[in-house]
C-alpha positions as CSV (number, residue, x, y, z in Angstrom):
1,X,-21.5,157.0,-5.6
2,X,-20.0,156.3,-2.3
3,X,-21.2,155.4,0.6
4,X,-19.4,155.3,4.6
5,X,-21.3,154.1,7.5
6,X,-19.9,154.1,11.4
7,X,-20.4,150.9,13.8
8,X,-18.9,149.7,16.7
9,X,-15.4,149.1,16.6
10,X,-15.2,149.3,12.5
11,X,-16.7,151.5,9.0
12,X,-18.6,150.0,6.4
13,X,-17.5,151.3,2.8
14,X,-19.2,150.5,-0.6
15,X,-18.3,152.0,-3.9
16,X,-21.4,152.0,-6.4
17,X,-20.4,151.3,-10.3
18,X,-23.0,150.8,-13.2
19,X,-23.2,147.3,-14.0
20,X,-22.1,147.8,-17.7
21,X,-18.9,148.5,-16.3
22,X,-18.0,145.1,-13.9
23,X,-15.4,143.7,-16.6
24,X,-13.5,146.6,-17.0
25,X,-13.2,146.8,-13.0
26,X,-12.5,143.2,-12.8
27,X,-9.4,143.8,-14.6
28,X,-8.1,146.5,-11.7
29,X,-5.1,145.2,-9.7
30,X,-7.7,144.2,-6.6
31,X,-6.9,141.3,-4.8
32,X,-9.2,137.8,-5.0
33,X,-11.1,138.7,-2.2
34,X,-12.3,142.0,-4.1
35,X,-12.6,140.4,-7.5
36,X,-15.0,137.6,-5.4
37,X,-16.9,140.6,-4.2
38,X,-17.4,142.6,-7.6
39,X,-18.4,138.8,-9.2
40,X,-20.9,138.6,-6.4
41,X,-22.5,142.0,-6.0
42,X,-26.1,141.4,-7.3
43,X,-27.3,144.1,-9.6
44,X,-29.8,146.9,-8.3
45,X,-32.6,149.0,-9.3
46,X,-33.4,150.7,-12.7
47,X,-30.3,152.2,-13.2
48,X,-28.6,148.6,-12.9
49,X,-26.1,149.6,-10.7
50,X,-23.9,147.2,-7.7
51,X,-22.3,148.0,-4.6
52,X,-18.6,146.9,-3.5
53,X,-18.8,146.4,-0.1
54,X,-16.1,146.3,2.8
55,X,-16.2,145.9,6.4
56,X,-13.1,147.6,7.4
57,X,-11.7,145.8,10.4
58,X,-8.4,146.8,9.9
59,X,-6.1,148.5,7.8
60,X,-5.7,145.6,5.3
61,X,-8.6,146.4,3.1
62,X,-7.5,150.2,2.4
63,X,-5.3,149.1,-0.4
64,X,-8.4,148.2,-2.5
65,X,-10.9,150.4,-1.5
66,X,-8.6,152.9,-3.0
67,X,-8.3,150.5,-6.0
68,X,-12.0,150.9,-6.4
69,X,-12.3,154.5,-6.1
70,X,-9.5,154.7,-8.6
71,X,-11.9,152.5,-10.8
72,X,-14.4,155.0,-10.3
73,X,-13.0,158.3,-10.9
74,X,-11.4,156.6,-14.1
75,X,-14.7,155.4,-15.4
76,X,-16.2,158.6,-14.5
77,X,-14.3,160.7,-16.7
């Protein structure tokens, strides 16, 4: 699952992955400051699922969203 949200002057993004699957995304080519994220996303609900969250301020966070969708669509199929 993803999830896009509008504010004032920037987008909020998180991509959803089952919590079974952190390590393997771990490995992705993210940068630090994603890795730090995934590490620190707590765990939700019965389905034990976390979120990757960005605050897009700028263009300098695309490069890894798209790392983590890539994630997703790979560990999807």
């Amino acid at each position: 699952m993803y999830w896009l949200s509008v504010w004032d002057g920037y987008f909020k993004v998180a991509v959803w992955f089952l919590e079974k699957n952190r390590i393997e995304i771990l490995k992705s080519d993210a940068g630090e400051k994603t890795k730090r994220r995934i590490r620190d996303a707590k765990t939700l609900g019965k389905m034990m699922t976390f979120p990757v969250e960005f605050d897009v301020l700028s263009d300098e966070e695309i490069p890894d969203i798209i790392t983590m969708i890539k994630c997703k669509q790979k560990l999807e199929t």
